[in-house]
KEKE-3310 file (N, C-alpha, C; in steps of 0.2 Angstrom, whole numbers, plus 5000, padded with zeros to 4 digits):
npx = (5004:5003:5010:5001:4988:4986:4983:4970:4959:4946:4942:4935:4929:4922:4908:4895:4885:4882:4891:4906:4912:4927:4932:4946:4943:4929:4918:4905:4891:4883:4870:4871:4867:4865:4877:4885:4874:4877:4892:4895:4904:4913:4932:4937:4948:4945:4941:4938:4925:4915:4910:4903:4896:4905:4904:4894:4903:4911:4904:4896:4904:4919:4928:4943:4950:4959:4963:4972:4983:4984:4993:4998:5011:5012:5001:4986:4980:4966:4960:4952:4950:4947:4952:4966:4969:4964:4973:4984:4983:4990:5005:5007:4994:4979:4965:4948:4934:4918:4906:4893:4900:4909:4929:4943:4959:4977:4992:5009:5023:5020:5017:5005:4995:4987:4973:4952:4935:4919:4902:4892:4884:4870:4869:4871:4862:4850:4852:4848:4834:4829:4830:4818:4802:4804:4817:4816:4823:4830:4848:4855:4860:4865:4873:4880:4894:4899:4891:4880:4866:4849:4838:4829:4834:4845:4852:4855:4861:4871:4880:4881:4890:4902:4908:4913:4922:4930:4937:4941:4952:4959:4968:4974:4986:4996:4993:4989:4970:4961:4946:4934:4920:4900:4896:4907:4909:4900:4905:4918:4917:4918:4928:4946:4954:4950:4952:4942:4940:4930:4938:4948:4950:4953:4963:4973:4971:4976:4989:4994:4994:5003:5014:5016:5018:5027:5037:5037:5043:5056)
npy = (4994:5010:5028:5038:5031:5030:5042:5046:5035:5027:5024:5009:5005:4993:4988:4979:4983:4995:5002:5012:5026:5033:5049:5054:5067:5068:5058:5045:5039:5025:5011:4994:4989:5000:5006:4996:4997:5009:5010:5001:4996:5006:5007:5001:5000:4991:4990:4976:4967:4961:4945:4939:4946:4945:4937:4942:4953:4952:4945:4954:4969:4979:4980:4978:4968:4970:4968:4961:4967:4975:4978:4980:4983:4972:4967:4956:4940:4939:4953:4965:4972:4984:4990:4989:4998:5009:5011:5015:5026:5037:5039:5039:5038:5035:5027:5030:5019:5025:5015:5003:4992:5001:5004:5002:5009:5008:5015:5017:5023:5020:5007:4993:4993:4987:4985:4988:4984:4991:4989:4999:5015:5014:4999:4999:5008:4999:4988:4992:4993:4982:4979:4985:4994:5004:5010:5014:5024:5040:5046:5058:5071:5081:5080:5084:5081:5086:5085:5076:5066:5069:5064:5049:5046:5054:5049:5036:5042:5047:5036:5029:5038:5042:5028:5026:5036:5036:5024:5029:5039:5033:5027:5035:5045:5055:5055:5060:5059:5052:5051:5042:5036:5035:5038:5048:5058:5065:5058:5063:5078:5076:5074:5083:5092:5082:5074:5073:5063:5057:5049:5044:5029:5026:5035:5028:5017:5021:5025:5012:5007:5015:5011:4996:4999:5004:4995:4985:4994:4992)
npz = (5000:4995:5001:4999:4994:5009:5012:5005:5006:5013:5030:5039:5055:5062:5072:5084:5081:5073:5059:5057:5050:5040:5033:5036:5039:5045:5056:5047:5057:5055:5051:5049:5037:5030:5028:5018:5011:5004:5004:4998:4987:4984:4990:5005:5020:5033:5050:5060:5075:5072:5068:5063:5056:5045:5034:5023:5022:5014:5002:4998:4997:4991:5001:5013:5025:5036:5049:5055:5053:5065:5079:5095:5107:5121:5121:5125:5119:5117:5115:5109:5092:5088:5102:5101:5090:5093:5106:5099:5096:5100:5111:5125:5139:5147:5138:5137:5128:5126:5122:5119:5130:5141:5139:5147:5143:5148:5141:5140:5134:5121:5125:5129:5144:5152:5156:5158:5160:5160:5161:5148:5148:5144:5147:5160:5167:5163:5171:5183:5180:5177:5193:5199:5194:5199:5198:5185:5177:5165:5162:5173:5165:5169:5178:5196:5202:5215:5226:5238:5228:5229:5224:5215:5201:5200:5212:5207:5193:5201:5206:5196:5184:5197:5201:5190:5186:5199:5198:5185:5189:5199:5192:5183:5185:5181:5167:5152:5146:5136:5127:5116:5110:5109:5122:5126:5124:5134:5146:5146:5150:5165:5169:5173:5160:5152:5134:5119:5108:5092:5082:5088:5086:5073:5070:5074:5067:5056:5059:5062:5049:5041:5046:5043:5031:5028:5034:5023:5013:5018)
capx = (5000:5008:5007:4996:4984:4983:4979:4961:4958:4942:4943:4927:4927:4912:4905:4890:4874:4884:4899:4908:4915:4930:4936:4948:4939:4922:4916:4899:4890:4879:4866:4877:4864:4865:4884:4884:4872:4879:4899:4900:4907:4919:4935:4938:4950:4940:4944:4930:4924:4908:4914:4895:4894:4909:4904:4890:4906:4914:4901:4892:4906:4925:4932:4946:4949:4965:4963:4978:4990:4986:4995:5002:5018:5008:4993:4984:4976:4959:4960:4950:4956:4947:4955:4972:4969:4962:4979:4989:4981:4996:5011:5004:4989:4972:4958:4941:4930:4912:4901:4891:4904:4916:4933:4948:4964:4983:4997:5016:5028:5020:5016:4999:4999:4981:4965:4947:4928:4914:4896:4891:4878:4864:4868:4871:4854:4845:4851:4842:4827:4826:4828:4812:4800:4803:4822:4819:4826:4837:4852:4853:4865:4868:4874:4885:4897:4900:4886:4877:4860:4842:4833:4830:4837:4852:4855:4857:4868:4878:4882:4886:4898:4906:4912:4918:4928:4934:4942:4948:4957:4963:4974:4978:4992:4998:4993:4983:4964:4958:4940:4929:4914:4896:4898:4914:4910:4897:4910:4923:4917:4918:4937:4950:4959:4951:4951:4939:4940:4928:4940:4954:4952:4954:4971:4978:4975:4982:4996:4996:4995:5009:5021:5015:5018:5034:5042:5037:5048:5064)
capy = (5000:5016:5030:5043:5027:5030:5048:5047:5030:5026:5016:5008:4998:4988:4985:4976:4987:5000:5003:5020:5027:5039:5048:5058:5073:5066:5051:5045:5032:5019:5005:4990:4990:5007:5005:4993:4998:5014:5011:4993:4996:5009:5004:5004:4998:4989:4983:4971:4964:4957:4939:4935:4949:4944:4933:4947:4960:4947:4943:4962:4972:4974:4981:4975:4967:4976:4969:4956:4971:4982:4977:4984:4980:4972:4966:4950:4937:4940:4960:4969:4975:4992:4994:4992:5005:5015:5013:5016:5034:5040:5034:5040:5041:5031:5028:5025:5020:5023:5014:5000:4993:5006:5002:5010:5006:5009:5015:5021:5027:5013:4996:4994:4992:4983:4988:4985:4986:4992:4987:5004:5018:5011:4993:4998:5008:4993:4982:4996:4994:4974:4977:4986:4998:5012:5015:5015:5031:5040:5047:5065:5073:5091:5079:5088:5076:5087:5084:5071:5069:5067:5062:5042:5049:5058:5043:5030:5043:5047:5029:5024:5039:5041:5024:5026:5042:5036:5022:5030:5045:5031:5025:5040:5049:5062:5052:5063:5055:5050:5047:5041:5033:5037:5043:5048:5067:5067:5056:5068:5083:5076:5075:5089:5092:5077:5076:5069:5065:5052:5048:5041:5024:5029:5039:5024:5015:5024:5023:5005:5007:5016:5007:4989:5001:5007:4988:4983:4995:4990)
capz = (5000:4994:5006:4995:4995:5015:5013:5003:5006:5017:5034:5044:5062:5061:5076:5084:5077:5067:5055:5057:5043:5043:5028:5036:5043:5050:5057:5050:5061:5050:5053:5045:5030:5025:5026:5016:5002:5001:5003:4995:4980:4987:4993:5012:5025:5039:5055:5065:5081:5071:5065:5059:5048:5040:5026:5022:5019:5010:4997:4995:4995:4989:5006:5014:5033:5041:5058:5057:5053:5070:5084:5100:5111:5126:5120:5125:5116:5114:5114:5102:5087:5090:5107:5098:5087:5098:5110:5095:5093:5105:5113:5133:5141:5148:5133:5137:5124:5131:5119:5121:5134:5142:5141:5147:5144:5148:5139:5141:5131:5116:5126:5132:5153:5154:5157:5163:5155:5164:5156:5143:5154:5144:5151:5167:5168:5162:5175:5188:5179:5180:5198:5199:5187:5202:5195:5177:5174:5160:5166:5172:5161:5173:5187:5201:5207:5222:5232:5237:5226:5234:5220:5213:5195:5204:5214:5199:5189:5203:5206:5189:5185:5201:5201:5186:5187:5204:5195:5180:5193:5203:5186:5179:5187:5176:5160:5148:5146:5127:5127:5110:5108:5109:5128:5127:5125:5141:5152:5146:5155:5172:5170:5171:5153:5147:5126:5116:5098:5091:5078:5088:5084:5066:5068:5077:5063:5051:5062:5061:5043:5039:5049:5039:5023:5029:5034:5017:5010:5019)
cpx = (5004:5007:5000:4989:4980:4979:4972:4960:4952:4943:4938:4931:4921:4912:4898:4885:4879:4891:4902:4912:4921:4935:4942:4949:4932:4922:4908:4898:4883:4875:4872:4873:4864:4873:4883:4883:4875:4886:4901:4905:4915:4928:4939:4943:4946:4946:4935:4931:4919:4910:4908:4892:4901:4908:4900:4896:4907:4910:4899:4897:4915:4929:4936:4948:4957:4967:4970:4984:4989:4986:4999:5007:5014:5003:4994:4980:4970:4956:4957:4951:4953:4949:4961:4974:4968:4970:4984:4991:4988:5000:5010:4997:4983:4966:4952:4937:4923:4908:4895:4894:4910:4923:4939:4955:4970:4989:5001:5020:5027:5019:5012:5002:4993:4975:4959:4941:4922:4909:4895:4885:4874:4864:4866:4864:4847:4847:4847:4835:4826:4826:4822:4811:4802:4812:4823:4817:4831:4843:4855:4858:4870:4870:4880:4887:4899:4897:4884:4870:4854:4838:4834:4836:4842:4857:4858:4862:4873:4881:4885:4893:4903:4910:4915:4924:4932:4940:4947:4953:4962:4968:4976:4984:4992:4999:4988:4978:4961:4951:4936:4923:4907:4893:4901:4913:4907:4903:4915:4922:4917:4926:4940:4954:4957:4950:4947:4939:4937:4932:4947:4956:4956:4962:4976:4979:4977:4988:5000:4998:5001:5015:5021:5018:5027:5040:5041:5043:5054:5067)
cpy = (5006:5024:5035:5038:5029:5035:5049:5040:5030:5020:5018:5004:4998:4986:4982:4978:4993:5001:5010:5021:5033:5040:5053:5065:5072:5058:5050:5036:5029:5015:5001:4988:4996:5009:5003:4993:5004:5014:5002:4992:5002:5004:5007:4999:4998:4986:4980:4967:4961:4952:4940:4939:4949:4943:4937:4950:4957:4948:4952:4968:4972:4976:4975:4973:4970:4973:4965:4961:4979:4977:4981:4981:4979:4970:4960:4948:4938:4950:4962:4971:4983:4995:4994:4996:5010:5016:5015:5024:5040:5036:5034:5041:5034:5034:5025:5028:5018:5022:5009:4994:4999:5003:5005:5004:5011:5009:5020:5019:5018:5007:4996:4989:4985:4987:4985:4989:4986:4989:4996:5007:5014:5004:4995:5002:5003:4987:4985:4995:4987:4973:4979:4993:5007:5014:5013:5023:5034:5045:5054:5067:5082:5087:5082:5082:5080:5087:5078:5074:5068:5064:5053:5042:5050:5052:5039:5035:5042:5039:5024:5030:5042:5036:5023:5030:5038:5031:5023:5035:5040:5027:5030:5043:5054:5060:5057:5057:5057:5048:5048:5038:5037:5043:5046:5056:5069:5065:5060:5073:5081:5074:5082:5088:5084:5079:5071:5069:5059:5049:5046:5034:5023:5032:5034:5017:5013:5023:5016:5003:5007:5011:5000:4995:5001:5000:4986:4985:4994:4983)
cpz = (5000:5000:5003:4997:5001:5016:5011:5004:5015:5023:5039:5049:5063:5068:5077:5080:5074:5063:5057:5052:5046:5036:5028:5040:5046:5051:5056:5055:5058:5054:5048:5038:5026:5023:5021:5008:4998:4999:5001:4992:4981:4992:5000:5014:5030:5045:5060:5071:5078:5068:5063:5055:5042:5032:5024:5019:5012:5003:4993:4995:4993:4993:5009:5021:5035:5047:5059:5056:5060:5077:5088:5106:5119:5127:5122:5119:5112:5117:5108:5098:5088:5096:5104:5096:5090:5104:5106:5093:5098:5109:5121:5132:5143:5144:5134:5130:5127:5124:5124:5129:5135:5144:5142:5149:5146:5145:5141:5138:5122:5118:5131:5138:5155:5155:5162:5158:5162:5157:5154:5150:5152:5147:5159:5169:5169:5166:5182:5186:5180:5187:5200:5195:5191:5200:5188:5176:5168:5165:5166:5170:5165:5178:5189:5205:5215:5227:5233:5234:5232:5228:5217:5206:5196:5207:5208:5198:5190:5204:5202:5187:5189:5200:5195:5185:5193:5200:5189:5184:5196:5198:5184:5179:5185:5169:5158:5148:5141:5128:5119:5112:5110:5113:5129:5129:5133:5146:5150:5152:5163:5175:5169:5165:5149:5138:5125:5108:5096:5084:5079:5086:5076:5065:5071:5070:5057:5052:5059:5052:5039:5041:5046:5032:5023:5030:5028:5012:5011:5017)
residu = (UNK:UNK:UNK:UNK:UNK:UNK:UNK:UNK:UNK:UNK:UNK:UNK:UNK:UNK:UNK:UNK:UNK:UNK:UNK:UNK:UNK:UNK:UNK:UNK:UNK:UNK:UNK:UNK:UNK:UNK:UNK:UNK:UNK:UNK:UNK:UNK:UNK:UNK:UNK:UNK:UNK:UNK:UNK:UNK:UNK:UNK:UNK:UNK:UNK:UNK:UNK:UNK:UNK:UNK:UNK:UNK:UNK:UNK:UNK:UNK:UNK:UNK:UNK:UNK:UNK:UNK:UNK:UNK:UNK:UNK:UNK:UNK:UNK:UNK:UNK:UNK:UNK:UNK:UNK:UNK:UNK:UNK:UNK:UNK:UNK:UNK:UNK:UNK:UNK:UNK:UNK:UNK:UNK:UNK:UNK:UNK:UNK:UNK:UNK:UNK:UNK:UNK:UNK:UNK:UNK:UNK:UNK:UNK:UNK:UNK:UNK:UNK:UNK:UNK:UNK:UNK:UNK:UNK:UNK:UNK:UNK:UNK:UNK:UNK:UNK:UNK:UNK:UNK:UNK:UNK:UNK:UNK:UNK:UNK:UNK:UNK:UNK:UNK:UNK:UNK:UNK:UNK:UNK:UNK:UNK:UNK:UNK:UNK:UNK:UNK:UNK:UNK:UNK:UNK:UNK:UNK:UNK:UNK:UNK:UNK:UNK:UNK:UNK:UNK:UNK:UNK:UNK:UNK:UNK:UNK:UNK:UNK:UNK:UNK:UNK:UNK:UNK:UNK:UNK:UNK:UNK:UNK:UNK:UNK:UNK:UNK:UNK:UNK:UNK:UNK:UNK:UNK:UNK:UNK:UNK:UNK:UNK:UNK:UNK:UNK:UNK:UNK:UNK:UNK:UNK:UNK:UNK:UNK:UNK:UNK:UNK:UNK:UNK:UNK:UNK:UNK:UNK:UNK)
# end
């Protein structure tokens, strides 16, 4: 792959219920049929955690899978390939990716340290509501972690991202804080200098890209 190729060249992570597309300057987010019928015939760099929409890409369009060239100095076995990209996005710092699960990992100076996955807010909402209909709630978006709250709503939120912050804070040190995904901008604001850019997994594997481009040539 030539580098120019890298520069306009279209790259999706497919995940569970949607593709995200990224062609450089935005990220769209797709149902995995509108992807599909719209960017089939296109050609894209993918990377995937959907094994069972595989043969689907395969057959309907002429995009390419990617995931076997993004690795990172540290990784485990059965590691994501969207967390890898995503730790690849910079060489410091703890990345949570708040989607469907939040996950926050660890990196220093390029070699991932380990991590930890919370259930996503809407999971953990929804296991308040199976324990009864009196806390199905959504989740209050103005919460003031300085106080305690009084309210059932207040309660719940605080409860999911307290416990979350306390443990990203008690990881962090003096690591900058990367957050993407769906939640990523809301959980952002309850950190100090957090960054958020929904486009980190994307620049990481770009990263990854180059560097498979760049061994080639030698």
């Amino acid at each position: 792959m030539r580098d120019e190729e890298l520069e306009y060249q279209l790259f999706a992570d497919i995940g569970n219920t949607r593709i995200h597309l990224y062609d450089g300057q935005a990220v769209t987010h797709l149902l995995h049929d509108e992807a599909i019928s719209r960017y089939g015939t296109k050609k894209i760099n993918y990377i995937s955690v959907n094994t069972p929409l595989e043969a689907r890409i395969k057959a309907e369009t002429v995009w390419t899978n990617v995931s076997d060239k993004v690795h990172i100095p540290g990784e485990y076995e059965t590691m994501g390939v969207d967390r890898r990209a995503l730790c690849l996005s910079h060489d410091n710092g703890l990345f949570i990716d708040a989607g469907s699960a939040i996950t926050v990992d660890v990196v220093e100076r390029g070699i991932y340290k380990g991590g930890y996955i919370f259930p996503g807010l809407s999971a953990m909402l929804g296991s308040y509501r199976q324990i009864s209909d009196v806390l199905d709630v959504t989740l209050e978006r103005s919460l003031d972690l300085t106080r305690l709250p009084i309210t059932t709503k207040e309660q719940i939120s605080y409860g999911i991202i307290a416990s979350i912050k306390a443990l990203i804070e008690k990881n962090r040190g003096n690591k900058p804080l990367y957050f993407t995904g769906g939640d990523g901008d809301f959980l952002a604001g309850f950190f100090q200098d957090a960054i958020y850019d929904e486009a980190l997994v994307f620049k990481g594997l770009k990263q990854a890209l180059e560097a498979k481009n760049q061994e080639t040539k030698r």
